[in-house]
RONUKE-179835 format. One record per atom (N, C-alpha, C, O, CB): residue in one letter; atom name; x negated, y, z negated. Coordinates in steps of 0.02 Angstrom, whole numbers, plus 50000, padded with zeros to 5 digits. Glycine has a CB too. Example, Ala and Ser with C-alpha at 12.3 -4.5 7.8 and 13.67 -1.06 7.14 Angstrom:
# residues 2
A  N  49340  49716  49610
A  CA  49385  49775  49610
A  C  49340  49835  49610
A  O  49288  49834  49577
A  CB  49435  49776  49548
S  N  49358  49888  49646
S  CA  49316  49947  49643
S  C  49355  50002  49606
S  O  49330  50057  49598
S  CB  49296  49970  49714
END
This chain:
# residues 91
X  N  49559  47782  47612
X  CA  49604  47831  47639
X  C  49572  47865  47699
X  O  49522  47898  47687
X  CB  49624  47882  47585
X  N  49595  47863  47762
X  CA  49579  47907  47815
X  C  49561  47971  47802
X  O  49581  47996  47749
X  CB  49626  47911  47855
X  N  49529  48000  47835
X  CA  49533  48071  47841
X  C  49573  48110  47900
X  O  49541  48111  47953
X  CB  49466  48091  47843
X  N  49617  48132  47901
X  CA  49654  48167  47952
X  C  49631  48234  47967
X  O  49633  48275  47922
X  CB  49721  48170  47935
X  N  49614  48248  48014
X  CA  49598  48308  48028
X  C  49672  48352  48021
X  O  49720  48324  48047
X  CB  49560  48307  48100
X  N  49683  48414  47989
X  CA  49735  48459  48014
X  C  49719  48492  48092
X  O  49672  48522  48118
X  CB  49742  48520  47957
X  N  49782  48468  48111
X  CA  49789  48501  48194
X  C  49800  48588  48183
X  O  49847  48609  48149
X  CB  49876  48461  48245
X  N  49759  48625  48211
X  CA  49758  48700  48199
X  C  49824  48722  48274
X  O  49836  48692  48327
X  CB  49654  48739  48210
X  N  49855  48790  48242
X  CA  49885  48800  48318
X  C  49845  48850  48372
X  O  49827  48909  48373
X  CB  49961  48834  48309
X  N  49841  48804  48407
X  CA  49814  48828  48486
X  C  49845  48904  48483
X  O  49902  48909  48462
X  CB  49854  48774  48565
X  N  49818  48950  48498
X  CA  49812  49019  48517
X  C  49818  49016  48578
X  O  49773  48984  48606
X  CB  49755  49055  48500
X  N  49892  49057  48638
X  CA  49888  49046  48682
X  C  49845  49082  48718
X  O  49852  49142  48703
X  CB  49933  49039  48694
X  N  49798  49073  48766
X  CA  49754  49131  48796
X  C  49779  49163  48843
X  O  49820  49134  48877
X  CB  49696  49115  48821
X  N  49764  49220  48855
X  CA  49770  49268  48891
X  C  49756  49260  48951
X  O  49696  49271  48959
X  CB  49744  49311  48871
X  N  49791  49240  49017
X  CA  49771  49235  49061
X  C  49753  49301  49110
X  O  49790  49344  49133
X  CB  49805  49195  49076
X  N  49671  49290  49118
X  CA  49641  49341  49160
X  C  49666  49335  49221
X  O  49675  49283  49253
X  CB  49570  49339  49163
X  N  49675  49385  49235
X  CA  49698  49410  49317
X  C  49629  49404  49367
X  O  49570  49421  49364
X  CB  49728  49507  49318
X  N  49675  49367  49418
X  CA  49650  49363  49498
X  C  49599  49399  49505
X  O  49593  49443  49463
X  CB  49697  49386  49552
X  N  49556  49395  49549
X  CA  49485  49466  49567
X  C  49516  49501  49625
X  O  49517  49563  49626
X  CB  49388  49433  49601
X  N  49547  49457  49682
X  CA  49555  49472  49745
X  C  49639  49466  49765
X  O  49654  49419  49802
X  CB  49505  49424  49785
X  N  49671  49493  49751
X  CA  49739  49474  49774
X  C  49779  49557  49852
X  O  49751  49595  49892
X  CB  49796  49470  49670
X  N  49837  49546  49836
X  CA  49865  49585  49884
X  C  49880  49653  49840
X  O  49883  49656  49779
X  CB  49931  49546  49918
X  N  49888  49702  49881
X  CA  49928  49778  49858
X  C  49960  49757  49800
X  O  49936  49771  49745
X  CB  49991  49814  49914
X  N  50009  49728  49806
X  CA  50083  49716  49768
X  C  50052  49667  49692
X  O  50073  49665  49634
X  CB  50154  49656  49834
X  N  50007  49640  49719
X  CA  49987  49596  49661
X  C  49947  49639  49610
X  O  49961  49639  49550
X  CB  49943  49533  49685
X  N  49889  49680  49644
X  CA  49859  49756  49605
X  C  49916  49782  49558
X  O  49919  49784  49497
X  CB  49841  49828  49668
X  N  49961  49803  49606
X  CA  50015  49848  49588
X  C  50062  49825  49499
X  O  50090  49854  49453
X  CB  50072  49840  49665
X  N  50038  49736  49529
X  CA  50090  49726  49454
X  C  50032  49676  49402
X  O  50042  49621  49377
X  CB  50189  49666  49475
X  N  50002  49697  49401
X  CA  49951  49671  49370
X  C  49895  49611  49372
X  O  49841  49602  49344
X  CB  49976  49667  49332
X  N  49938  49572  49425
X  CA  49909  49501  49415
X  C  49840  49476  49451
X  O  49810  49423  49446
X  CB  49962  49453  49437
X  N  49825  49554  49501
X  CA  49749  49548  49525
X  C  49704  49603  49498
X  O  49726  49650  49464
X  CB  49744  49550  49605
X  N  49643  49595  49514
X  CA  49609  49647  49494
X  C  49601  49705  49554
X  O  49599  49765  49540
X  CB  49545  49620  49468
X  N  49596  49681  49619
X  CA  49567  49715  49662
X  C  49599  49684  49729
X  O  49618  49626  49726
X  CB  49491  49713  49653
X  N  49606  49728  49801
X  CA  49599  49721  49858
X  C  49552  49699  49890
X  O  49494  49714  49876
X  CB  49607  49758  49874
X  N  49569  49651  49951
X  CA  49523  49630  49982
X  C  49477  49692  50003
X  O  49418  49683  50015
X  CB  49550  49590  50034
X  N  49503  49746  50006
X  CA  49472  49825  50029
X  C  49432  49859  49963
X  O  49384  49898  49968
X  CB  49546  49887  50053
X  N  49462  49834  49903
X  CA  49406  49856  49837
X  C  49464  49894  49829
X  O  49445  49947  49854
X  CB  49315  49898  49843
X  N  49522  49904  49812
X  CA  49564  49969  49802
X  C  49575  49920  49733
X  O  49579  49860  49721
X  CB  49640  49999  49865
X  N  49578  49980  49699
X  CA  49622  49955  49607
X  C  49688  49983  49598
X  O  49715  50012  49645
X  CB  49578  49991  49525
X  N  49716  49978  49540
X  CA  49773  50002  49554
X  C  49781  50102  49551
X  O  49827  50141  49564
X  CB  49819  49958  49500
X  N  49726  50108  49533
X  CA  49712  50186  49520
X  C  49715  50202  49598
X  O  49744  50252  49619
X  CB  49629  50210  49477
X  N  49690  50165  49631
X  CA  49687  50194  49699
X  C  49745  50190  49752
X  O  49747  50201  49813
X  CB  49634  50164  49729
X  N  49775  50177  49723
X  CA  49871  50156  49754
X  C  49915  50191  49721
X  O  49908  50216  49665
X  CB  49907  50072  49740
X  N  49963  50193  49759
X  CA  50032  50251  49746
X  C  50098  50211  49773
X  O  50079  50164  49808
X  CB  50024  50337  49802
X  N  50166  50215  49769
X  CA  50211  50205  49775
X  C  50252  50252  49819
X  O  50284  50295  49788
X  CB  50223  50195  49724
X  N  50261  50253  49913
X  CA  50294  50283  49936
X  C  50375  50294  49926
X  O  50422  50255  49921
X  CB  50276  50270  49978
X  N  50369  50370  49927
X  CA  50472  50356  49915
X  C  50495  50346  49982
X  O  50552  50327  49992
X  CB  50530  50435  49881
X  N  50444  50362  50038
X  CA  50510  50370  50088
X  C  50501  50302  50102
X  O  50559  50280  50107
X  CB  50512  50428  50160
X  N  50468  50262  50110
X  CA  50486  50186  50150
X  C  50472  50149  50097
X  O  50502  50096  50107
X  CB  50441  50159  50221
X  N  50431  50146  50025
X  CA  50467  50103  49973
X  C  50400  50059  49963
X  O  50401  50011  49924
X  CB  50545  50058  50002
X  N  50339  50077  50002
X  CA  50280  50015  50013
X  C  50236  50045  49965
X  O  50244  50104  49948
X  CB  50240  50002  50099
X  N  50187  50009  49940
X  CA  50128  50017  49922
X  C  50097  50034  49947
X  O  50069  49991  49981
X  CB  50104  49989  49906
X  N  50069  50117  49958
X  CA  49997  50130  50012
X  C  49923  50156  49958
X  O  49909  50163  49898
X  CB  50021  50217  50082
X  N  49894  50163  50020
X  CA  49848  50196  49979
X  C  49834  50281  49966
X  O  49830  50319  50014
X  CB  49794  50170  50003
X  N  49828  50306  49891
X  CA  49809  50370  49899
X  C  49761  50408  49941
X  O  49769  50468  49953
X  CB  49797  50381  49852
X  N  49709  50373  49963
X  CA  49677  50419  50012
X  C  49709  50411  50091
X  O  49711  50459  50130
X  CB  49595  50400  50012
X  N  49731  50354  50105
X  CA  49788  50378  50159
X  C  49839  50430  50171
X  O  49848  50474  50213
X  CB  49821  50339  50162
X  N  49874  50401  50105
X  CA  49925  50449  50110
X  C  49911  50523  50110
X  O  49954  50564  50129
X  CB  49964  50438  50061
X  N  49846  50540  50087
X  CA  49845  50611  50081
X  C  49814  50627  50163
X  O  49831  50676  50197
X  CB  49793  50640  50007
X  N  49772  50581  50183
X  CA  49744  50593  50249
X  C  49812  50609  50304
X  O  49820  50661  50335
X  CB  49695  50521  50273
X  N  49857  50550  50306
X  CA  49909  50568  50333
X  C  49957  50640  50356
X  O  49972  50664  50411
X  CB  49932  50538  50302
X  N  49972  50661  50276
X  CA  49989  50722  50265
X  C  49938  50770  50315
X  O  49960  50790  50369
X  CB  49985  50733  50187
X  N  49894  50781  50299
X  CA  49840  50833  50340
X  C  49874  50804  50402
X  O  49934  50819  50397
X  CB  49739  50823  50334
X  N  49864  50775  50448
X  CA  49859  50738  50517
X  C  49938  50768  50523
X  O  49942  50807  50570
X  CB  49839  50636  50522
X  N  50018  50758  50477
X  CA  50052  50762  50513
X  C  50078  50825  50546
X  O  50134  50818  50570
X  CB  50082  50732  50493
X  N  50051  50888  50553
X  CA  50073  50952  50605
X  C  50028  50942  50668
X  O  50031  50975  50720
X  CB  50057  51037  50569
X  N  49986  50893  50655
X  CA  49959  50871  50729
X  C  50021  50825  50792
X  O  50052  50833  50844
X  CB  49887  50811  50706
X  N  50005  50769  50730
X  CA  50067  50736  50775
X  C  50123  50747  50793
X  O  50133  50726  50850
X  CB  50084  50697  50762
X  N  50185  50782  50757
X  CA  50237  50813  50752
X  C  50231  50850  50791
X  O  50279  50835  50827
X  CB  50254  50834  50702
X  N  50192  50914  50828
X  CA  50174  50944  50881
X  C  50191  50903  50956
X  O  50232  50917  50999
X  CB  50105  50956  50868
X  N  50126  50833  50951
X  CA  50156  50802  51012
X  C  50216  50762  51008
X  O  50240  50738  51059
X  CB  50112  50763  51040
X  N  50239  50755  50958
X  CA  50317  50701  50968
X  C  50355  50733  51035
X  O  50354  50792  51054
X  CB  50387  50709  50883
X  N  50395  50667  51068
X  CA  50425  50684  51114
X  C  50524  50666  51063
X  O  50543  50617  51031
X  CB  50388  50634  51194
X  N  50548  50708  51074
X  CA  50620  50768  51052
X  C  50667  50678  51083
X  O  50672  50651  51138
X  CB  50637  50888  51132
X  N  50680  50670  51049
X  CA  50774  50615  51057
X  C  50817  50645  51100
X  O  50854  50612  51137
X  CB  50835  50611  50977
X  N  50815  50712  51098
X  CA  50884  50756  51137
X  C  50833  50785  51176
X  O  50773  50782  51165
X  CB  50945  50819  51089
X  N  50863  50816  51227
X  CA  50838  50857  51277
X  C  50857  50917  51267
X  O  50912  50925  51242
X  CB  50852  50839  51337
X  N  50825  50964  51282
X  CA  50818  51048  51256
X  C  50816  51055  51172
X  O  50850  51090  51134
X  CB  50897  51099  51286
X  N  50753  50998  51155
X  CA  50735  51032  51091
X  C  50664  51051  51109
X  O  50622  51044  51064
X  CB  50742  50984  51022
X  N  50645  51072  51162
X  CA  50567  51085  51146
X  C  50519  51023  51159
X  O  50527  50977  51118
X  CB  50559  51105  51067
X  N  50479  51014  51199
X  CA  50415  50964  51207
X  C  50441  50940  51282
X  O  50479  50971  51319
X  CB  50406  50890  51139
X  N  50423  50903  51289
X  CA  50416  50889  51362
X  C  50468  50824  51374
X  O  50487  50784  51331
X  CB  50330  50870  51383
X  N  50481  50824  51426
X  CA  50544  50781  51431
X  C  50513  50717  51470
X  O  50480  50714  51521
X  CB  50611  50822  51475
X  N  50546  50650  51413
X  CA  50532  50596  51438
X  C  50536  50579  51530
X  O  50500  50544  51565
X  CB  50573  50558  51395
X  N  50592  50617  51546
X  CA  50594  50583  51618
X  C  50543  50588  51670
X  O  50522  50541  51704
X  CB  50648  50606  51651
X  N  50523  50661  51674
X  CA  50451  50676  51704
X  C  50418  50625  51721
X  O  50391  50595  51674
X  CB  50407  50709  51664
X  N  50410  50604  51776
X  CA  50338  50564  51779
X  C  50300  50598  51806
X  O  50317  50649  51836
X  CB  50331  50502  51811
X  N  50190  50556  51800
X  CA  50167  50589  51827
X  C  50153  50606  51901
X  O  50187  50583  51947
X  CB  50140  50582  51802
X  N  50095  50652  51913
X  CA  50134  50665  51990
X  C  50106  50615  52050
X  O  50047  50605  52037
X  CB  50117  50753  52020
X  N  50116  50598  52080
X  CA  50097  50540  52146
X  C  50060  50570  52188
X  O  50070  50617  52226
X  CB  50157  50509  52192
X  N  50000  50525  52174
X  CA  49950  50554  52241
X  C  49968  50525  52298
X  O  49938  50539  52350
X  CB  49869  50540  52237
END
């Protein structure tokens, strides 16, 4: 009489995640890390445009924007800042 081995069931494994993938891939699990070293602790979800950035950007940003907003040049004319048409002056 043969001996048959009993076939055991395969346990499916857990597939480990990527080391190096993109934002979006961090974001949903399937990497570990940014080509930049960011994890997903270090990323946030913008509401106004919908992207994956990073938290120390985004907060750097914030600081920076009453700088920039200062120089923006105004869509309409007589809101304040300097008017596109101006050029500079000709030597």
């Amino acid at each position: 009489m043969p001996s048959h081995k009993k076939k055991s069931a395969r346990k499916s494994a857990r597939k480990s995640p990527r080391m190096v993938g993109t934002r979006a891939m961090v974001w949903h699990g399937t990497a570990d890390h940014t080509s930049g070293k960011l994890r997903k602790s270090d990323l946030m979800f913008n509401k106004k445009t919908g992207r994956i950035v990073s938290k120390a950007k985004h907060e750097q940003a914030k600081r920076m924007w009453p700088k920039v907003k200062h120089h923006m040049i105004p869509h309409q004319f007589g809101k304040g800042g300097r008017s596109p048409r101006k050029s500079a002056k000709k030597r």
